[in-house]
N, C-alpha and C positions, 0 to 999 in steps of 0.2 A: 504493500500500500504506500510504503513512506516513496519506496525507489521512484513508483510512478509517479508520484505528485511533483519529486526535485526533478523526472522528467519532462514531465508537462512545464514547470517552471520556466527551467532550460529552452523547450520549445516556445513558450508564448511567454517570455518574460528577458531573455538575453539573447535575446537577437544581436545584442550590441560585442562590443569587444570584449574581451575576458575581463579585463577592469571593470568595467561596466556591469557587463552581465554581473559577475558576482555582487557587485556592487548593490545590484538593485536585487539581488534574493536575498540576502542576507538577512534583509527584516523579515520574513518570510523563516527563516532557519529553527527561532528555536520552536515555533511553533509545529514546523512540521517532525523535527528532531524529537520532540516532545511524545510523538505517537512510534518510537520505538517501541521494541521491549523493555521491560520494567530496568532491567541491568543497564540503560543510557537514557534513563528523565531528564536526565541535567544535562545534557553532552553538553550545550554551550551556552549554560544560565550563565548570568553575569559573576566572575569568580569572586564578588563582593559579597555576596549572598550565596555563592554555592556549599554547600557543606562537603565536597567529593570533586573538589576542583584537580586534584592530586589524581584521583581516581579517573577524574574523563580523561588525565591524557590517555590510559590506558585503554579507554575504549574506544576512543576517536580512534586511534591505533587499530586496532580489529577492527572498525567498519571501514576504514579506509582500505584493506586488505579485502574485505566484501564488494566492494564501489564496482559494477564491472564495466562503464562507460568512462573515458576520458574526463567528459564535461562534470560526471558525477566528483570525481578524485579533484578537479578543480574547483571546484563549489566546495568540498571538504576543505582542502588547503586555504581558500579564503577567506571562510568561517573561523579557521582553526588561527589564521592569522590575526582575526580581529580580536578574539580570545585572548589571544596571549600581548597583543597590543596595548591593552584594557588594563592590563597589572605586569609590571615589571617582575614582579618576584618568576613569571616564569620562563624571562631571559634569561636567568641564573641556574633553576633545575635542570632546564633544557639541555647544558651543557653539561651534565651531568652522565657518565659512564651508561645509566641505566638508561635513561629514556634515549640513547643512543640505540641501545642496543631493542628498546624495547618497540622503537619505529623502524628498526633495520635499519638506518641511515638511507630511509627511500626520500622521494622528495617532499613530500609535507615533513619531514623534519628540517630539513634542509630551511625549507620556507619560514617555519615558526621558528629556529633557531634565529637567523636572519633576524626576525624582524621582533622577535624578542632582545636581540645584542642590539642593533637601530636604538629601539623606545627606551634601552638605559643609558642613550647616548655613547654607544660602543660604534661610532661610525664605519668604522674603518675595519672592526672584525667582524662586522655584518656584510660589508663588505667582500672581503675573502670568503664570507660563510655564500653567499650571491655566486661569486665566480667558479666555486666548487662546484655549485649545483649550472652551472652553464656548461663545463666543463665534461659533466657526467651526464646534462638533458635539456640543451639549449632551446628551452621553450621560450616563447616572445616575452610572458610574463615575469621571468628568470632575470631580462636586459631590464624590461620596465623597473625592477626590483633596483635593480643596481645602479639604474639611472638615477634615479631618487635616491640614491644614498649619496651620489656625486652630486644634484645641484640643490636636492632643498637638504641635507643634511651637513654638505659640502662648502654649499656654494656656489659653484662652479658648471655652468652652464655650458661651458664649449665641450668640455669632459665628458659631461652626460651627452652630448651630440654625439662623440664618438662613439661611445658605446652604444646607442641607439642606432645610428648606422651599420655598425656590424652587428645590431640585430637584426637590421634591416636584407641586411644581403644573405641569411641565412633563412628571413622570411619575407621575402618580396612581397610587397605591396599589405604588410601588414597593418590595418587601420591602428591597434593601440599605440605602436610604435612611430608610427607616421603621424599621425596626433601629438605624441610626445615629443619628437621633432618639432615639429611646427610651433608647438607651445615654448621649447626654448629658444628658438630662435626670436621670438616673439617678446621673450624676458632681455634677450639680449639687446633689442632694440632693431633686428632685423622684419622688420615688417612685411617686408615683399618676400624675403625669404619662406619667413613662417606660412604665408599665404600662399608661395608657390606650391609647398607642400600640402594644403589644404585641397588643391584644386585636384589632387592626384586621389582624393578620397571625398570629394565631392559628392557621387551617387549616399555614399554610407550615410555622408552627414545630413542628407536630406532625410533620406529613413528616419534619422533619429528627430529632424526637425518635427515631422510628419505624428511621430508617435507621439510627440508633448503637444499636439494641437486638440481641441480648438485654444486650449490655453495661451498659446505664442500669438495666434489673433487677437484673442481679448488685450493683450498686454501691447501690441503693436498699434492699436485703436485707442486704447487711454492713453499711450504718452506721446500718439498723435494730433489727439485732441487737445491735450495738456500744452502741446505747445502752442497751435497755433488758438488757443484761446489766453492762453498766458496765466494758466489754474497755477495756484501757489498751495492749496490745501488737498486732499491728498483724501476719500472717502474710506469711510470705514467700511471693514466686511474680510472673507477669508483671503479673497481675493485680490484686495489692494492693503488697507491698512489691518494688520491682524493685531495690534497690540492693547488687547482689551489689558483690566486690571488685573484677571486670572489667570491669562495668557503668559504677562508678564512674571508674574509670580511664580508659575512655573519654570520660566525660562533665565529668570534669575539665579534660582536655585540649581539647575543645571551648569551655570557657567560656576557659579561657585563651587562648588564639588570639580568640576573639572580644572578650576585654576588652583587647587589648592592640595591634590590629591594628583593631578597628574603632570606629568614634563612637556615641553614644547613638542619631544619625538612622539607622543603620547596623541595630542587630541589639538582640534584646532584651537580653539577656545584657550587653553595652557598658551599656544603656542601667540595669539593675539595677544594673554596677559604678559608675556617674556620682552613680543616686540613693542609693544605701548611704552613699557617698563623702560627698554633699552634705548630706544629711540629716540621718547621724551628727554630719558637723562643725559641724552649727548647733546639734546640741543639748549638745554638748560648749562651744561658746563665747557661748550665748546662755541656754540652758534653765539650763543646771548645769555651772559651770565647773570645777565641783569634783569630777567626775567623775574617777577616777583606773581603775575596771574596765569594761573592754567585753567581755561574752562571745558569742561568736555561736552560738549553737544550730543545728548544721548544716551549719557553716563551707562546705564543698566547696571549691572555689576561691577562694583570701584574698587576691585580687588588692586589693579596695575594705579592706579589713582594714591590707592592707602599704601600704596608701596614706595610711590615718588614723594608725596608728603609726608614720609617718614625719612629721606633722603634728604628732603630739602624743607629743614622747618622754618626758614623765613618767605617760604614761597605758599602761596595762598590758591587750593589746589578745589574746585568749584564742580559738581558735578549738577546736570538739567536735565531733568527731563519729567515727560506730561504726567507720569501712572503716580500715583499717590503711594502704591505699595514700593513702588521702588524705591521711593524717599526714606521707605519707614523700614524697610529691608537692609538698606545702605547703612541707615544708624544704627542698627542695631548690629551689624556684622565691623563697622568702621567707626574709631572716633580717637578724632585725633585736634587739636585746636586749630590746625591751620587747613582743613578737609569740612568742606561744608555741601548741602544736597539741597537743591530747590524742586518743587513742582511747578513747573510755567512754560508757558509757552516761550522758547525761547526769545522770540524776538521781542515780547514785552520785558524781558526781564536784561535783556542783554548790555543794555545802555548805563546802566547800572554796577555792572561785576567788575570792569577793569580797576584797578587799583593809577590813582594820577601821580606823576612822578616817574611811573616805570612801565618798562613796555610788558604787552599781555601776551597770548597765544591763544586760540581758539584751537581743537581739536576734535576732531569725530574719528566713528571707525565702524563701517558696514550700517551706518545710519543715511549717511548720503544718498546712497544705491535705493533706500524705500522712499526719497522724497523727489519732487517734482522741479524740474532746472529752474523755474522761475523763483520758486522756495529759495534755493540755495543764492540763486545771485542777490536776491534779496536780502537773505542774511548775511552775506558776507559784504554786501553794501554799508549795512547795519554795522560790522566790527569797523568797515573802515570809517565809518562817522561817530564812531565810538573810541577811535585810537586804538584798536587794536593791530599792533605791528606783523601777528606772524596767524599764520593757519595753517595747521596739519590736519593729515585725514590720511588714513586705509582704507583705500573702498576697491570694488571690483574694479579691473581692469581685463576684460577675459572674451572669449569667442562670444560673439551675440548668436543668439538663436534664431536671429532675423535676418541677418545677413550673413553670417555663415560664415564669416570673417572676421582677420583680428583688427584694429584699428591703431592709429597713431590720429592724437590729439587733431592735428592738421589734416588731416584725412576721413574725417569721421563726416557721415552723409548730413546730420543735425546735430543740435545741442546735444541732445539725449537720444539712445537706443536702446532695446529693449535687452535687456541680458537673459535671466530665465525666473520662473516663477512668476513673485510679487515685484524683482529686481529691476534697475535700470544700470547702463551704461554712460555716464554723464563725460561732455568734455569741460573738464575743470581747467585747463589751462586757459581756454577761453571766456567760460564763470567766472572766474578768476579776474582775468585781464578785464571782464566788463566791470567789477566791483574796485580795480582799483591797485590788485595785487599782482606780483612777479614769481612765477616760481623759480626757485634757487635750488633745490634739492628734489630730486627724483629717482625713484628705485622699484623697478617692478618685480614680485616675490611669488614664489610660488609657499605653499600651505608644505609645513616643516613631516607631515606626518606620512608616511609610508605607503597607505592607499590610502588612496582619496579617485575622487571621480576625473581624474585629469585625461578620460578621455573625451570629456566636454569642454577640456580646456580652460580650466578653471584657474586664475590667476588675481594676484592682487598690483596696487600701486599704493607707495609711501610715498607720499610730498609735504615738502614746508613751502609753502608762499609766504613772501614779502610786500607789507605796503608800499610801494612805490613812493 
């Protein structure tokens, strides 16, 4: 029963790349995992609550031995990855005599060693654990592994090129790998590059457009309207604005547990609180020392916030935003004398927070991406009639679902494009330039963790602008 259902799955659910595909069963996993036999209930309960976490590797081992389709042994391995992804302690057993011997050294050990060495920040011996297993079953997802260990765990994006290319030439025309390509060339600031390779996997990408529609309509008709009517407010519903009071409370509590409980190799969320964290404090001790206001437009959870106003306690560190719970959430997790939380709409309150005397900074991160370009040049109108000197933001920067391309600022068809879901693609250097600002610092990243959906091409941008 269980094998037919991860087939059907497989059939009418991963059509896409192995990245992908797995990607998208996965939520799907424990639930169908669940209707084993009584001896595997838990194969891949979360190991925070499993009482026999110790024990499933041992059975994930024996069903993996059972699996008798390709696609099936891949769905294990990348189930079995996120497992071990989720809690570091089983980077450590893994390499252990026993569960060597006790997976045979096939390739789902290989995998979960990997990327259990990765999430404790073992770069470089996940690394070699990657090239062993190419070495002994040079599958596409084997390079994809290793590629990500060279440029989001590395850095190093030309690196990961190469390896992706002698993936490439031992699987011609492979869409995960040609994706991956395309995306770093894209990081690098190769734009035409990245897109050349796009165009070689054109048919794929359309499928995948095709399968998230009518949603990529709906969202290409709101922020067409959005512009040419010039809407600054942004409607509630699942579809556009989701951040009821409940909503949020949920999703607060998630990112806290995630930044405090796991590492940047770990989960995105870690990895947003690590780069807020590191970012903000270079620009506070290298760009402008003199910085004495930090506002965050957004706030949600001020984990990376209560970490910088613990660094910098003459600096007056301000988090905003609408939900009443998150004010009350933030105090109660955060308090610190120079770390303060408002509920308001930002733009009535924003005239108000800079501190006079010294210059301020505005900041956002993946808040931009759910609001409407008029909204933002507005507000950042607003910081500049306000004195405020600098604005940073993390927001998407990544393949549109609408055009099927990656963009450069100067290149982009409008203000805003649709990215995926509730999201947009905004061009902020132009936002920017109309409110008054220059950007000085720019760095496009990719997401620090191991799998991720990056055969959608999912990618960020860090910028500081300057008031001119």
């Amino acid at each position: 029963m269980l094998r037919e259902k991860i087939k059907y799955i497989i059939k009418n659910n991963l059509s896409q790349d192995k990245v992908e595909r797995l990607s998208n069963a996965k939520k799907y996993s424990a639930k169908l995992l669940s209707e084993m036999s009584g001896s595997i209930d838990h194969l891949f309960d979360d190991p925070i609550y499993s009482r026999t976490e110790y024990e499933d590797l041992n059975r994930i081992a024996k069903y993996y031995n059972k699996c008798a389709s390709k696609k099936e042994k891949e769905f294990m391995i990348y189930s079995l990855m996120g497992k071990v992804m989720s809690d570091v302690r089983y980077g450590k057993i893994l390499e252990s005599e026993y569960l060597k011997n006790v997976f045979n050294n096939q390739s789902i050990y290989k995998y979960a060693l990997g990327i259990g060495q990765y999430s404790n920040g073992n770069v470089e011996k996940a690394m070699q654990t990657f090239k062993e297993e190419i070495n002994n079953n040079a599958a596409p997802f084997a390079y994809l592994c290793l590629s990500r260990c060279q440029s989001a765990g590395l850095g190093d994006d030309n690196k990961a090129i190469e390896i992706l290319l002698s993936g490439l030439e031992r699987h011609p025309k492979d869409y995960s790998l040609t994706l991956s390509i395309a995306s770093a060339y894209f990081r690098l600031g190769n734009t035409k590059r990245a897109n050349e390779y796009l165009n070689t996997i054109e048919e794929e990408l359309k499928i995948l457009k095709k399968s998230e529609q009518p949603g990529i309509d709906m969202q290409i008709n709101e922020i067409n309207t959005a512009l040419s009517q010039k809407i600054t407010i942004r409607g509630k519903g699942n579809s556009r604005d989701r951040y009821t009071e409940e909503y949020s409370e949920k999703c607060w509590n998630a990112l806290w547990y995630r930044m405090n409980l796991q590492n940047r190799f770990q989960h995105g969320w870690a990895w947003l609180n690590y780069l807020y964290d590191t970012k903000i404090e270079k620009i506070l001790r290298e760009l402008d020392p003199g910085i004495r206001t930090v506002i965050n437009f957004g706030v949600y959870c001020a984990n990376p916030d209560y970490l910088l106003a613990k660094k910098f306690p003459n600096t007056k560190f301000i988090g905003v935003d609408r939900e009443r719970i998150t004010k009350s959430l933030n105090e109660r997790a955060f308090n610190l004398p120079n770390l303060h939380f408002f509920v308001a709409d930002i733009m009535d309150i924003l005239p108000s927070l800079p501190q006079k005397g010294s210059p301020s900074l505005l900041f956002h991160a993946r808040t931009g991406t759910l609001c409407y370009p008029e909204f933002l040049r507005n507000l950042y109108k607003s910081c500049a009639n306000s004195g405020i000197e600098y604005i940073s933001l993390f927001e998407n920067a990544s393949l549109s679902r609408d055009t099927l391309k990656f963009h450069d600022y100067e290149n982009m068809p409008s203000d805003s494009i649709c990215y995926r879901s509730v999201m947009f693609i905004h061009n902020y250097r132009k936002i920017l330039d109309d409110a008054g600002y220059k950007i000085i610092e720019s760095e496009r990243l990719q997401s620090m963790t191991l799998i991720e959906k990056d055969a959608w091409g999912d990618n960020h941008v860090f910028l500081t602008a300057k008031l001119k």
